[in-house]
C-alpha positions in Angstrom: 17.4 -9.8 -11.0 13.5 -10.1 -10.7 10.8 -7.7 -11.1 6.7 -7.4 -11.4 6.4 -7.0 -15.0 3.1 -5.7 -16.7 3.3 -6.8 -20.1 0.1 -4.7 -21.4 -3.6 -3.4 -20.4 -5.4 -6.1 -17.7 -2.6 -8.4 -17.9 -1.7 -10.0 -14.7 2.0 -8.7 -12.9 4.5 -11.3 -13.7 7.7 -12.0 -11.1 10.4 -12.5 -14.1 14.2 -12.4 -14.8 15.0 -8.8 -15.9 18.5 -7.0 -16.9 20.2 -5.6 -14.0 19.8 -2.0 -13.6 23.3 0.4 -14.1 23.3 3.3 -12.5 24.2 6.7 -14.7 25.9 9.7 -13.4 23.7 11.3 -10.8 22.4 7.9 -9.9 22.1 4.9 -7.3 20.9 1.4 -7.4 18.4 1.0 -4.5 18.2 -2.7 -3.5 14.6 -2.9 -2.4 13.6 -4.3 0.7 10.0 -3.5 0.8 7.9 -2.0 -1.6 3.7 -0.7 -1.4 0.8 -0.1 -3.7 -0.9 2.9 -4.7 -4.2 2.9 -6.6 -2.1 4.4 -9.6 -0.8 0.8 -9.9 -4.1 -0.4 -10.4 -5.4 2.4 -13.1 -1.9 1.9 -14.7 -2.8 -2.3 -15.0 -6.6 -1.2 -16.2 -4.8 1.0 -18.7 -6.9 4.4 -17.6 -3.7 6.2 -17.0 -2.1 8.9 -19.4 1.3 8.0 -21.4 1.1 4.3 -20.8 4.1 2.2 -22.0 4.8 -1.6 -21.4 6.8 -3.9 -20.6 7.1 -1.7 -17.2 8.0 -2.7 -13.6 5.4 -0.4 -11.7 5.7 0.8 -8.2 6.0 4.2 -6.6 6.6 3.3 -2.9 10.3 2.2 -1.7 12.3 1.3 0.9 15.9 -0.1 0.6 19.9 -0.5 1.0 21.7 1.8 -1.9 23.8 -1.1 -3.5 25.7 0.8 -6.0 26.1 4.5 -7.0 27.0 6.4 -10.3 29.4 8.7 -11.1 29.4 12.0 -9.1 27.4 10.5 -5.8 28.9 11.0 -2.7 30.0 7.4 -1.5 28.9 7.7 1.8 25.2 6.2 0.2 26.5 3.1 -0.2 24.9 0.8 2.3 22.4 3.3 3.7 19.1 2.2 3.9 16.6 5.0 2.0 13.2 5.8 1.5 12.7 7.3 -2.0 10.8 10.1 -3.2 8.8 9.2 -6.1 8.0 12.8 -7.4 10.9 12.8 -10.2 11.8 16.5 -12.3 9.3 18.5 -9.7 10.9 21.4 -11.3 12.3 24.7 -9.7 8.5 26.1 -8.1 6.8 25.2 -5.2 3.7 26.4 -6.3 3.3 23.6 -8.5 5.2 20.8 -10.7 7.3 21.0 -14.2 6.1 20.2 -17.7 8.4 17.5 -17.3 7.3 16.1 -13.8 6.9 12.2 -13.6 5.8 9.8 -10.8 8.3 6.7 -10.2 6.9 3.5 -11.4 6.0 4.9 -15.0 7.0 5.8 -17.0 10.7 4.8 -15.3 10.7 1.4 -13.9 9.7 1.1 -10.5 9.9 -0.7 -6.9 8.4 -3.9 -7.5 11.7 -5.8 -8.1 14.5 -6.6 -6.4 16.7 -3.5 -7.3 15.5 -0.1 -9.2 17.8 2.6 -10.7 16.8 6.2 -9.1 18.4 9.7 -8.8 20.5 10.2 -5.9 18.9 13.6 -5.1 15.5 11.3 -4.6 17.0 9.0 -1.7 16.2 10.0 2.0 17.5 8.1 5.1 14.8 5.8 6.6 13.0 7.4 9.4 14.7 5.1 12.4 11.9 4.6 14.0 9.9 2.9 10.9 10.6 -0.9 9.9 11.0 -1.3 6.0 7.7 -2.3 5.4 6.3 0.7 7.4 8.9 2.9 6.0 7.5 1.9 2.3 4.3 2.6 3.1 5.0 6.1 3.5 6.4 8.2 0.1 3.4 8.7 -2.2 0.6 8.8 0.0 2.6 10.7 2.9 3.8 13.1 0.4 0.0 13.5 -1.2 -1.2 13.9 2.4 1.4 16.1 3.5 1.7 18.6 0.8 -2.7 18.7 1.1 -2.8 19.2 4.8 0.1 21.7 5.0 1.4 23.2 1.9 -2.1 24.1 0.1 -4.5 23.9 3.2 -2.2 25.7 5.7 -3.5 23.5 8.5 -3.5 25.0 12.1 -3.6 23.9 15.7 -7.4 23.6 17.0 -9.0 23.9 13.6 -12.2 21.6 12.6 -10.9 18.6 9.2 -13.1 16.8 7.6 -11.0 14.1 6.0 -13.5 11.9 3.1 -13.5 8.6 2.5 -11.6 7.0 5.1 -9.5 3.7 4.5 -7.2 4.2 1.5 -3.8 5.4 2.5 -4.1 9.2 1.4 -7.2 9.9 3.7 -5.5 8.0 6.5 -2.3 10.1 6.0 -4.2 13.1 6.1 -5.6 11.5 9.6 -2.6 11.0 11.0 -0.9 14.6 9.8 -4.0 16.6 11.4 -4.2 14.8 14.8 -0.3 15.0 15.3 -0.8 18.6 14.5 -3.4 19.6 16.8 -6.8 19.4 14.9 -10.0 17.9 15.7 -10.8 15.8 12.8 -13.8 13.9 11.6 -14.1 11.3 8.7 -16.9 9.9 6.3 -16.6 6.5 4.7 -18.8 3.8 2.9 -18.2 1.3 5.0 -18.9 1.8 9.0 -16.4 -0.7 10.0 -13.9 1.9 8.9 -15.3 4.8 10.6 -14.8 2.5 13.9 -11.5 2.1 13.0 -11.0 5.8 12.6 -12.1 6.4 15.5 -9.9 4.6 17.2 -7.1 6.2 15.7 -8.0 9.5 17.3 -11.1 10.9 14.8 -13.6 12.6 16.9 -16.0 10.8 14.8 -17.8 10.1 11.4 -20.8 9.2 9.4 -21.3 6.9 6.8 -21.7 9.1 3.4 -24.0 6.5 1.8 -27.1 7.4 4.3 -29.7 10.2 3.6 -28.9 12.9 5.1 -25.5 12.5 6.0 -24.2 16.1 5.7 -26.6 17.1 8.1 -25.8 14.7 10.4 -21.8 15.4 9.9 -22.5 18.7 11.0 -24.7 18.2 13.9 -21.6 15.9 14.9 -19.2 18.6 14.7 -21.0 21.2 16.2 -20.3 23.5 13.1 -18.4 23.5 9.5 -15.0 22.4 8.5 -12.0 24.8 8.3 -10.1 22.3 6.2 -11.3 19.4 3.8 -9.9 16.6 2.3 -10.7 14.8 -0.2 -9.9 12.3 -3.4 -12.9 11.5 -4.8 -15.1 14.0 -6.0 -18.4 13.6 -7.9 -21.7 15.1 -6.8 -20.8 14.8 -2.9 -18.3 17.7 -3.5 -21.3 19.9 -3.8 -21.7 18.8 0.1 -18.2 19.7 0.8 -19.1 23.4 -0.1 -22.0 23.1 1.9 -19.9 22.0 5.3 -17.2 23.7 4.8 -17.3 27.0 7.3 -16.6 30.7 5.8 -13.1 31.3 4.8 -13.0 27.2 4.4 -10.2 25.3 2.6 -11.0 22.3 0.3 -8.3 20.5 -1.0 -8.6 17.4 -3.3 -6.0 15.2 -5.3 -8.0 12.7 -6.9 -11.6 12.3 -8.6 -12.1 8.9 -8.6 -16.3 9.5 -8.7 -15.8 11.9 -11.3 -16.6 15.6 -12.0 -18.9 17.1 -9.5 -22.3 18.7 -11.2 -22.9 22.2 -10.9 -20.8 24.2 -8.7 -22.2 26.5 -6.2 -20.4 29.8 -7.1 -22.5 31.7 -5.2 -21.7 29.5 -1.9 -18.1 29.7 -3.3 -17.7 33.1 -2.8 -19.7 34.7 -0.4 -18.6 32.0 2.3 -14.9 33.1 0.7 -14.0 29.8 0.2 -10.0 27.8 -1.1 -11.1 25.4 -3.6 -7.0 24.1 -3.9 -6.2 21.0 -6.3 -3.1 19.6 -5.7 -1.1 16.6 -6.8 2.0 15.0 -4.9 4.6 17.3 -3.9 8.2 18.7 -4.2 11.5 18.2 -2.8 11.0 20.7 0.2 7.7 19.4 1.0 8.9 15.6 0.8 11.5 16.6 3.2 9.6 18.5 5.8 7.3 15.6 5.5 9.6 12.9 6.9 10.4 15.5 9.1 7.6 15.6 10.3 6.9 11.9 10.5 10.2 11.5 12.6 9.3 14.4 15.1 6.1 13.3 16.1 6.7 9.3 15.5 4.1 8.8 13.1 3.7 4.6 11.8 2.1 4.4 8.3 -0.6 1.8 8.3 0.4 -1.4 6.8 -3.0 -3.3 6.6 -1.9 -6.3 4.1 1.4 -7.5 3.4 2.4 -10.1 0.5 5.3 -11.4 -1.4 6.7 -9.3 -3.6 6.0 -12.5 -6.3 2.6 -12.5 -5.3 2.1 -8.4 -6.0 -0.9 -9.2 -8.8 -2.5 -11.1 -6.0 -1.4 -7.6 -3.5 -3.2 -5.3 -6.9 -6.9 -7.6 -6.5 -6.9 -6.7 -2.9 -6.6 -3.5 -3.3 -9.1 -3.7 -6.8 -11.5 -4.4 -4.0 -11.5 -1.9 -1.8 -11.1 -3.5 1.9 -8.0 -2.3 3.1 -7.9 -0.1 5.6 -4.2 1.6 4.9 -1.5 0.9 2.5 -0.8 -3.0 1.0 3.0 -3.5 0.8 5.2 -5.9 -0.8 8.5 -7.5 0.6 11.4 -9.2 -0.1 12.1 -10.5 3.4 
């Protein structure tokens, strides 16, 4: 078969010949249909992720047709078309994941190839209303999203989000998961061009984070603070988030891509008795309610750029510069 093979730190993806994968006992070969990006892709190629290991076939996000199964599966797999959660060994707690957790796509081979070798107890039916590409869109991100909005943040009918940095596919997830459920939800972005297209997805509005005086502004918007925030990047601005949030506030982040944040407000932490909840991917349960959710209220993942699964290095500078509005996915169609 073929695969996307990163040979070491800022080397380019390669579309190669590769052995065949065999599956184990406990295990199916998923024959991939379509496959999408997450930033960890990109971190993994620049080398500033933990325990990296090459050659490896990244990827995280898949959608497929199970093509063989190991010993012990139940048969009835073969031929299904799956989506497959990428959260491997979450471990026996919901609270949070193993010593032994480990995302799809390293330091196991992932979706960018043809076929990839996967536990079965990782393969759910593809939501039928999704396409493949759609459908591939949705594991890592959706499951991020989900287990933030829900699981951690305890999200409720009529409350106030503030979902940051609007555009990549966690933030638009998180969108998508609180309108469905009943919230009014505003976003900030960097670029205003995606707070238009926010908007039009349902966001009651947003401001653009790199003007003075934004916060104020945010909350003038809103009429008030934010019973639930989302966020993935960090840095100084979460020192706003505590500002916006409203008393007994939830603030739930999964990534830090600006960094640390300086001095936190402890003071404005706990007199305003506020949730600050970190929180990374998700487990079994919360994948599952997840698609559930996705199915019940008919929820499409956004696809913004699509490429050739040969052409995936090309897919990773796209997404190196930032202009996407969703998730970039990958096909073998």
């Amino acid at each position: 078969m073929k695969a996307l093979v990163l040979a070491g730190v800022d080397q380019p993806l390669q579309w190669q010949d590769v052995p065949d994968p065999r599956p184990g006992p406990g295990e199916v070969v998923v024959a991939i249909e379509a496959a999408a990006l997450n930033h960890r892709d990109l971190w993994i190629q620049k080398g500033q992720y933990a325990g990296l290991k090459f050659p490896i076939v990244l990827g995280s996000d898949g959608c497929g047709i199970v093509a063989r199964c190991g010993e012990g599966v139940d048969t009835s797999w073969q031929g299904k078309e799956v989506i497959i959660n990428p959260a491997l060994g979450w471990g026996g707690s919901e609270a949070a994941q193993a010593d032994d957790f480990r995302i799809l796509g390293l330091p196991d081979n992932g979706t960018f190839a043809e076929q990839v070798c996967v536990p079965a107890a990782q393969l759910v039916a593809k939501p039928a209303h999704l396409d493949t590409v759609h459908a591939a869109a949705l594991p890592l991100a959706g499951l991020t999203a989900y287990r933030a909005v829900f699981s951690r943040c305890k999200l409720q009918a009529g409350e106030r989000v503030l979902v940051t940095g609007i555009g990549g596919g966690g933030a638009i997830f998180a969108l998508q998961y609180a309108l469905a459920a009943g919230a009014t939800v505003f976003v900030t972005s960097g670029q205003d061009a995606k707070l238009a297209k926010a908007i039009e997805m349902g966001a009651a509005g947003g401001v653009n984070y790199k003007e003075d005086g934004w916060e104020k502004k945010l909350k003038a918007l809103a009429g008030g603070g934010f019973d639930v925030t989302i966020d993935s990047a960090g840095g100084d601005g979460f020192l706003s988030l505590v500002e916006l949030a409203s008393p007994g506030g939830r603030i739930a982040f999964f990534g830090a891509t600006v960094g640390d944040p300086g001095k936190l407000p402890m003071r404005r932490v706990f007199w305003k008795q506020l949730s600050l909840l970190g929180t990374t991917m998700g487990s079994p349960a919360d994948f599952a309610s997840m698609v559930r959710f996705v199915t019940e209220h008919q929820i499409v993942p956004l696809a913004d750029h699509v490429f050739p699964m040969a052409e995936g290095d090309a897919a990773l500078r796209a997404m190196h510069g930032a202009e996407q509005f969703g998730k970039i996915a990958l096909t073998l169609k």
